[in-house]
C-alpha positions as CSV (number, residue, x, y, z in Angstrom):
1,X,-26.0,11.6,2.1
2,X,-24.2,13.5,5.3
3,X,-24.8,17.3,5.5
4,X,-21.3,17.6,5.1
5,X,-20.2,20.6,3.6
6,X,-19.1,20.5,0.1
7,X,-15.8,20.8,-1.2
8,X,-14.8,20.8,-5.2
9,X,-11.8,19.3,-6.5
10,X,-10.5,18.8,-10.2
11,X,-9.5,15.2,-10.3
12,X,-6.8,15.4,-12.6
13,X,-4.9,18.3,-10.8
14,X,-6.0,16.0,-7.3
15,X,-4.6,12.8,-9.3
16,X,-1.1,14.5,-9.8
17,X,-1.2,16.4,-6.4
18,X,-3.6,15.4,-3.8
19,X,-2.1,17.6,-1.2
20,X,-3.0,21.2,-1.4
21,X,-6.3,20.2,-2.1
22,X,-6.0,18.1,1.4
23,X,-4.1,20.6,3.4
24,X,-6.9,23.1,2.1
25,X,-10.0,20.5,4.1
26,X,-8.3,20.1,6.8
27,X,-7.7,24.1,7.5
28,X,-11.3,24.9,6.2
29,X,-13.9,21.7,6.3
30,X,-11.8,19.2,7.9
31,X,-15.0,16.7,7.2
32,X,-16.0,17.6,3.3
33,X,-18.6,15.5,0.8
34,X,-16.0,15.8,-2.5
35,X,-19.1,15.2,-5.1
36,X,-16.3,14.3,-7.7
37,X,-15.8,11.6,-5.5
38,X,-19.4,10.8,-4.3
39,X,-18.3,10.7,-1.1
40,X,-17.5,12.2,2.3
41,X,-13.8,12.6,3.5
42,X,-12.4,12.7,6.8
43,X,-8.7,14.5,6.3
44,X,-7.7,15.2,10.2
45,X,-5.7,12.6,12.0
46,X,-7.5,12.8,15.3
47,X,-10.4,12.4,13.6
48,X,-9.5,9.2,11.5
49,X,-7.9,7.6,14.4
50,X,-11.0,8.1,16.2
51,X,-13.4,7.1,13.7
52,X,-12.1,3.7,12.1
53,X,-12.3,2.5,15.3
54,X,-15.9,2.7,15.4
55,X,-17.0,-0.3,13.1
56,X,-19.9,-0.2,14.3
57,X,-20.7,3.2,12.8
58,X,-17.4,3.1,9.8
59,X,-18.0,-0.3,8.9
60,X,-15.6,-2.1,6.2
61,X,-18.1,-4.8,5.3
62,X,-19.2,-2.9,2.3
63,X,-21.2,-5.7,0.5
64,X,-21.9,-3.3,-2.7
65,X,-18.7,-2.2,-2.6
66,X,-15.9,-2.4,-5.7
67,X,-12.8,-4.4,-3.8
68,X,-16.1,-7.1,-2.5
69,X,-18.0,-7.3,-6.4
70,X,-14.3,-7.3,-8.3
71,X,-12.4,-9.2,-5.4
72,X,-14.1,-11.2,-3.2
73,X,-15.4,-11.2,0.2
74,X,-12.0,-10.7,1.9
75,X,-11.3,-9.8,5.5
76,X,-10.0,-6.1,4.9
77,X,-14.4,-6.1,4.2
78,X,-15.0,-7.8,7.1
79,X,-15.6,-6.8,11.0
80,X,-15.8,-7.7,14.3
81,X,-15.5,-11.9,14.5
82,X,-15.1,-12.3,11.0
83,X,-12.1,-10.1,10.2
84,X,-10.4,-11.2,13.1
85,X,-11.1,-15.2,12.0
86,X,-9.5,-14.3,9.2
87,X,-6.8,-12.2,10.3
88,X,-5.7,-14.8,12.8
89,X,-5.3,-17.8,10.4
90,X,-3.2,-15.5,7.5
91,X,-1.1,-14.1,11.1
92,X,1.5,-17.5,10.5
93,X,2.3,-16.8,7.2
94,X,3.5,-13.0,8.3
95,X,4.3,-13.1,11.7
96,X,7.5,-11.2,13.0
97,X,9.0,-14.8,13.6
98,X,7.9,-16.1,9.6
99,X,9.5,-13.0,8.3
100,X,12.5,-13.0,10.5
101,X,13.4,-16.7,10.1
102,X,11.7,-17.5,6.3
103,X,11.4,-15.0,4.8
104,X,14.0,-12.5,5.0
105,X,16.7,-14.7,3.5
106,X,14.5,-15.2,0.5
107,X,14.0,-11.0,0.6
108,X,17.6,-10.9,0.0
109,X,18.2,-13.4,-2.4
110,X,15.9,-11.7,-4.6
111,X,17.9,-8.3,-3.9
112,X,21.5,-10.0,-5.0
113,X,20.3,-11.4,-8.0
114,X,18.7,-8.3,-9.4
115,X,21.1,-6.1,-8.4
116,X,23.7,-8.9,-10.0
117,X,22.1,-8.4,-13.6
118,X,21.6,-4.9,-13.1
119,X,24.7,-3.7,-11.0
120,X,27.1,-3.3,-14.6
121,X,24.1,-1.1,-16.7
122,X,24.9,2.2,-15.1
123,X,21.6,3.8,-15.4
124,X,18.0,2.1,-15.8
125,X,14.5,2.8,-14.4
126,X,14.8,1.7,-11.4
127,X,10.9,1.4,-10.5
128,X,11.0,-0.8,-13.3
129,X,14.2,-2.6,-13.0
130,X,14.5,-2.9,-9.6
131,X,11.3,-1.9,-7.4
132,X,8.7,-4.0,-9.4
133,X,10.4,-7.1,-9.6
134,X,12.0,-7.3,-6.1
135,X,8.5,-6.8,-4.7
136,X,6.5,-9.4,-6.8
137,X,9.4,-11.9,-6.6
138,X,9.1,-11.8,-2.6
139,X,5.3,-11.7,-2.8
140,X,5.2,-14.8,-5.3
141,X,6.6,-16.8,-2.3
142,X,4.7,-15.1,0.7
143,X,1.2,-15.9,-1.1
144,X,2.2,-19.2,-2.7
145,X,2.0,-18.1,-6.3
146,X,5.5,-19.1,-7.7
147,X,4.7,-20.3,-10.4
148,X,3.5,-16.9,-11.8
149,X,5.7,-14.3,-13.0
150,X,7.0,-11.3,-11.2
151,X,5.3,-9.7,-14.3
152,X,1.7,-11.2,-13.7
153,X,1.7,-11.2,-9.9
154,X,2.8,-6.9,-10.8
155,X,-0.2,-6.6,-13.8
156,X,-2.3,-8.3,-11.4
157,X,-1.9,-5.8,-8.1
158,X,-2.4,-2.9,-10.6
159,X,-5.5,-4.0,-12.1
160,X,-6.9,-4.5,-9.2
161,X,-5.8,-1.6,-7.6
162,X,-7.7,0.6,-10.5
163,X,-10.6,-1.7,-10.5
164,X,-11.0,-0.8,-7.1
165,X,-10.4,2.8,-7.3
166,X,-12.4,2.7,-10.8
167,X,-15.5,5.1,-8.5
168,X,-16.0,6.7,-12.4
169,X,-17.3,3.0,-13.2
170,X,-15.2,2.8,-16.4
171,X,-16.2,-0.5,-18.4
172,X,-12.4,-1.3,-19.9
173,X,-10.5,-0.7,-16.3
174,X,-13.5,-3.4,-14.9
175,X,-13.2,-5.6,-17.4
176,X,-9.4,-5.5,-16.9
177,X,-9.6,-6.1,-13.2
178,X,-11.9,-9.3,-14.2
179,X,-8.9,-10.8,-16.1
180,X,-6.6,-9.8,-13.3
181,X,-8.9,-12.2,-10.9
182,X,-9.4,-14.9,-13.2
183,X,-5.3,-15.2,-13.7
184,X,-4.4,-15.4,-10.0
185,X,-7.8,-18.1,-9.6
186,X,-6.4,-20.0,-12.8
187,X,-2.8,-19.9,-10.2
188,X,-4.0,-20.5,-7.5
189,X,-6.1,-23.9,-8.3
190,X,-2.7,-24.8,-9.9
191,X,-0.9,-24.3,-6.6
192,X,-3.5,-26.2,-4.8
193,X,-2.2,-30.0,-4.8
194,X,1.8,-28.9,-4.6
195,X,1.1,-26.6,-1.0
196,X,-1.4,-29.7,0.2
197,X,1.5,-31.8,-0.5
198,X,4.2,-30.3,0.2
199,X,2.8,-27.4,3.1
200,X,4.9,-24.2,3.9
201,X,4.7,-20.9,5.3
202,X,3.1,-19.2,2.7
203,X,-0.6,-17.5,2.7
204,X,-1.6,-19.9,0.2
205,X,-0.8,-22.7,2.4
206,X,-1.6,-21.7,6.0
207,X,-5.2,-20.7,5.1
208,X,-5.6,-24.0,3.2
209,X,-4.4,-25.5,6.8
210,X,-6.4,-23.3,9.0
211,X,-10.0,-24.9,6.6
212,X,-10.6,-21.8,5.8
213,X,-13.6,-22.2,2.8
214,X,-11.6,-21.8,-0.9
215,X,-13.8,-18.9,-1.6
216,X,-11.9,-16.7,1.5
217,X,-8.7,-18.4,0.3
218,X,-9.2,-16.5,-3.6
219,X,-10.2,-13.5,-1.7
220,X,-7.5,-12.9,0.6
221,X,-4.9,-14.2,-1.7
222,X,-6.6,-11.6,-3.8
223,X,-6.0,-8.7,-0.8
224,X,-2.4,-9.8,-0.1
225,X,-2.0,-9.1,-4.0
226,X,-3.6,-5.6,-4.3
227,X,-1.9,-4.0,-1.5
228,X,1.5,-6.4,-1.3
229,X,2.7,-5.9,-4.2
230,X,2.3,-1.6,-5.1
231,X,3.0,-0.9,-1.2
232,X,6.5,-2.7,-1.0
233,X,6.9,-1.6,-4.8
234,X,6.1,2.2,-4.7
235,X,7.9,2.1,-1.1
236,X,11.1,1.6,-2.6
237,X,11.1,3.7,-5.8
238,X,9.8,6.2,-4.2
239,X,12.0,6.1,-0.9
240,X,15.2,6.2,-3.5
241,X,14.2,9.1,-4.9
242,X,12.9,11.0,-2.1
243,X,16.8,10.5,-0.5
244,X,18.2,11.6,-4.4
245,X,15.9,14.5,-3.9
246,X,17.3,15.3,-0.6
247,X,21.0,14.6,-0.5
248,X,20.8,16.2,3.2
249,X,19.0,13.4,4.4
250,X,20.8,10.2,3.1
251,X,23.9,12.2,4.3
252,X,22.2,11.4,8.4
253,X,21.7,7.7,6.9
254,X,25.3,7.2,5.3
255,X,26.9,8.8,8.5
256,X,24.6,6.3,11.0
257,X,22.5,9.6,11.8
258,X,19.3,7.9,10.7
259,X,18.4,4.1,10.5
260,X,17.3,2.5,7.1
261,X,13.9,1.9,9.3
262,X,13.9,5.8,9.8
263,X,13.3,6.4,6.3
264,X,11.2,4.1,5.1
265,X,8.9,5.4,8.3
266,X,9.4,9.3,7.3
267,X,8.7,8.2,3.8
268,X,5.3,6.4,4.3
269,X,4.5,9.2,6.3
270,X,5.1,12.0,4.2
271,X,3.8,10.1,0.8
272,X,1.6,7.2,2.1
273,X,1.4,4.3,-0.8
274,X,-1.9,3.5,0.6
275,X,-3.6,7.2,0.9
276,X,-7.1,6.5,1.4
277,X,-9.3,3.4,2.9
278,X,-13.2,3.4,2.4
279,X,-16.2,2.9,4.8
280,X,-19.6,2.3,4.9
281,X,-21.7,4.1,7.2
282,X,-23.8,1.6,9.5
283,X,-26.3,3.5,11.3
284,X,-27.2,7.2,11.8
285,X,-25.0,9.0,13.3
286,X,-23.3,12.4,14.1
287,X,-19.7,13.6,14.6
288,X,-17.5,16.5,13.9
289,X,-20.5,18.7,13.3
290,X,-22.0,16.4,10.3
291,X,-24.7,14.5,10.4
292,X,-24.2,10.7,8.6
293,X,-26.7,9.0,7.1
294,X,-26.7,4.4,6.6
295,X,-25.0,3.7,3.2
296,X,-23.3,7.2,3.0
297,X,-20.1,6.3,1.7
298,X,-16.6,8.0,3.9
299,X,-13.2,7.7,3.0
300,X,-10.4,7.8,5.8
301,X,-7.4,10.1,3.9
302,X,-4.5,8.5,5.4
303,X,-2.1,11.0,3.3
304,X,-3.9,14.1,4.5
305,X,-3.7,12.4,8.5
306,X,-0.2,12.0,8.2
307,X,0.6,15.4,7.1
308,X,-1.8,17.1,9.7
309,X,-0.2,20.1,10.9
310,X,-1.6,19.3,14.6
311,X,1.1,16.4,14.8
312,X,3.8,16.8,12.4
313,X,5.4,20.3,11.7
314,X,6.3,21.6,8.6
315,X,4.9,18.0,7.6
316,X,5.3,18.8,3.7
317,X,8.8,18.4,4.3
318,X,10.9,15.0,4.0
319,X,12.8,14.5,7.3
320,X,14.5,11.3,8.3
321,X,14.7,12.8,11.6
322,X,11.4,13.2,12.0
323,X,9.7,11.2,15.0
324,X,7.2,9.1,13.1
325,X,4.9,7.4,16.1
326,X,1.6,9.6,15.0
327,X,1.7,8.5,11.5
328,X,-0.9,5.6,10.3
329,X,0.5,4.8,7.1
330,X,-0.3,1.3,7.8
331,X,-4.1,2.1,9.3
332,X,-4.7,2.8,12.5
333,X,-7.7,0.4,13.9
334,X,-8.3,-3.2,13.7
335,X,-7.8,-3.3,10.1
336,X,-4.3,-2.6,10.7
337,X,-1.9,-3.6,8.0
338,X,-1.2,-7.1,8.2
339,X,1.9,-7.4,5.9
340,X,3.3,-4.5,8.0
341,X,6.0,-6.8,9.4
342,X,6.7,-7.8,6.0
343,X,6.9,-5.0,4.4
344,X,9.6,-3.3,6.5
345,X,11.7,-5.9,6.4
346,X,11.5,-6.0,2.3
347,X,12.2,-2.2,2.1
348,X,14.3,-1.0,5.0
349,X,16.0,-4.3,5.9
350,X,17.0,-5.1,2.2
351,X,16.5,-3.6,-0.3
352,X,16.7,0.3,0.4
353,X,20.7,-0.7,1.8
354,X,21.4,-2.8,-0.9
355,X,20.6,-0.9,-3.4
356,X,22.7,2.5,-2.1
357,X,25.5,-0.7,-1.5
358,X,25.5,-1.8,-4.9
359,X,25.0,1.3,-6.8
360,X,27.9,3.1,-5.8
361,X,27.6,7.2,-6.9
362,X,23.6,6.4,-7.4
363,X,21.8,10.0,-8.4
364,X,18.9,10.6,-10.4
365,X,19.8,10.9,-14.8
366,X,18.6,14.5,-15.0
367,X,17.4,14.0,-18.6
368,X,14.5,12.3,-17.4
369,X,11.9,13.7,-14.6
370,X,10.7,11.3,-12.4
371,X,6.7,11.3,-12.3
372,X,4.6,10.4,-9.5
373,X,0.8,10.5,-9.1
374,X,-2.7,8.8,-7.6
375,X,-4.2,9.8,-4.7
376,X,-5.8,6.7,-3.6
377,X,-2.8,4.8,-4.3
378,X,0.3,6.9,-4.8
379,X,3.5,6.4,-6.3
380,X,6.3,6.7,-8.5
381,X,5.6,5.8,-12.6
382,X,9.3,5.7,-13.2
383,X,12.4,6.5,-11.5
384,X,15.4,7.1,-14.2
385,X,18.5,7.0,-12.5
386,X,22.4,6.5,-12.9
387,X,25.1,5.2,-11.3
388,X,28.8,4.2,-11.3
389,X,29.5,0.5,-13.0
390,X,32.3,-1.2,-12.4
């Protein structure tokens, strides 16, 4: 284990607000072992962006890991050679050019007929109603899964997701993530002979072309599932009601002030769906003051680096204004975000405009909080809101 000095948190009150906590390392022991979370954590930006680029020290190929034993061998565990194998045969499928020409048409087809059924309501959960399903429709097509529901591919992502994050090693939360896996293998064999047939851009099919072996198909088909569909999902939820919150800031947006792009950006920045990514330490080695030892296990707090107080002022505030270029929301190394491209098309091409387009006088129903919460992976549980129907 690293000499790191120790740092307490209460999980719950860490769960519901990971920030003071963060803000708190990064003023006093900017690299802390959290024993609640049996491992060490790096909290500074400079010191993130530093590190995860030294694979050969911060390795992702975790082979004990809970994303490799619950998921698959995928490439977001994988360095060096055999990430970027990987990496370069999913690349067609979400390319700037794939999303541009296939896949943002199909984005906002998704939007229109969503926002059709829902446009007349007047007031709705709009995680729910609108976030969830506009994310797992879109990611149905990008993997090649459309013949699952937006409701599986959604039930899917989050059991993963807590599988993954399940570091407490709770029995039913495996056990779910299990069922999770064994639902998108049961789709994907089914989805097989119609994308050998019939080939398209999708993940599904382009890895099938590229020969890569079916076991690193499941797996990354697994990845793009975990992260594609609560990123895009939380994203948009939570960018809506960050601009309810802050009718000062959708004012710079509706007057041409501040780009759709803007937001989303300033958003990911100040509440990062994706707040932490794991490594495993490779070899001795020292840094920061703290001695690490092979095995010790780090985690890379994206949320804390993109509030750090050396590169964003007042960073606990939500500014569309903001200049954005320090953040890594989407990582910072090799294992850069692949769906990236995708992903900001989704939210700040489509559906963050149509949904302030279609909702006309949209404001948060004040009868209902919205609640937020995770640290690991953070975002919005519900999002009541109300409008004006035609």
């Amino acid at each position: 284990m690293s000499n790191a000095p120790h740092f307490d948190i209460d999980v719950a009150s860490f769960w519901a607000d990971p920030y003071p906590a963060l803000a708190k390392m990064r003023a006093e022991a900017p690299i802390a072992f959290v024993p609640q979370l049996g491992s060490t954590v790096f909290t500074r930006r400079d010191d993130i962006f530093v590190s995860e680029k030294r694979i050969d020290v911060f390795s992702s190929h975790q082979p004990a890991g809970l994303m490799n034993t619950l998921m698959g061998h995928n490439m977001m565990r994988k360095d060096g050679d055999a990430h970027m194998a990987e990496r370069t045969a999913l690349f067609p499928a979400v390319s700037p050019r794939t999303v541009k020409e296939v896949w943002r048409t199909q984005f906002q087809a998704h939007a229109d007929r969503i926002l059709d059924g829902l446009a007349p309501q007047g007031r709705a959960d709009l995680t729910k109603a609108f976030a969830l399903p506009m994310s797992a429709e879109c990611l149905k097509h990008i993997t090649g899964l459309t013949n699952a529901r937006y409701q599986d591919m959604d039930a899917w992502s989050q059991a993963m997701i807590d599988g993954i994050a399940n570091y407490t090693g709770d029995k039913a939360v495996e056990a779910k993530c299990h069922a999770a896996t064994a639902g998108i293998d049961a789709a994907i064999d089914d989805m097989i002979p119609v994308v050998t047939k019939h080939p398209d851009h999708s993940i599904l099919s382009v890895l099938l072309a590229s020969g890569m072996p079916l076991e690193s198909v499941r797996a990354n088909i697994k990845l793009a599932i975990s992260g594609g569909q609560n990123e895009p999902r939380d994203a948009i939820s939570g960018t809506v009601w960050a601009l309810l919150g802050h009718p000062a800031e959708l004012a710079k947006v509706q007057a041409g002030a501040a780009t759709w792009l803007q937001v989303f950006e300033e958003y990911a920045r100040w509440i990062a769906p994706i707040g932490m990514s794991p490594r495993r330490v490779a070899k001795p080695w020292s840094y920061g003051g703290v001695d690490f030892e092979p095995e010790d296990r780090v985690f890379f707090m994206f949320g804390s680096a993109n509030r750090d107080e050396a590169f964003f002022s007042d960073p606990d505030r939500f500014d569309v204004s903001r200049d954005t270029a320090k953040s890594i929301a989407f990582g910072a190394g090799p294992h850069y975000c692949a769906g990236a491209f995708a992903s900001r098309a989704m939210v700040a091409e489509v559906a963050l405009p149509s949904v302030f387009a279609r909702l006309p006088g949209l404001r948060l129903d004040e009868t209902e909080p919205a609640r937020i919460g995770g640290w690991a992976f953070r975002g919005l549980l519900n999002l009541p809101v109300i409008w004006d129907a035609a």
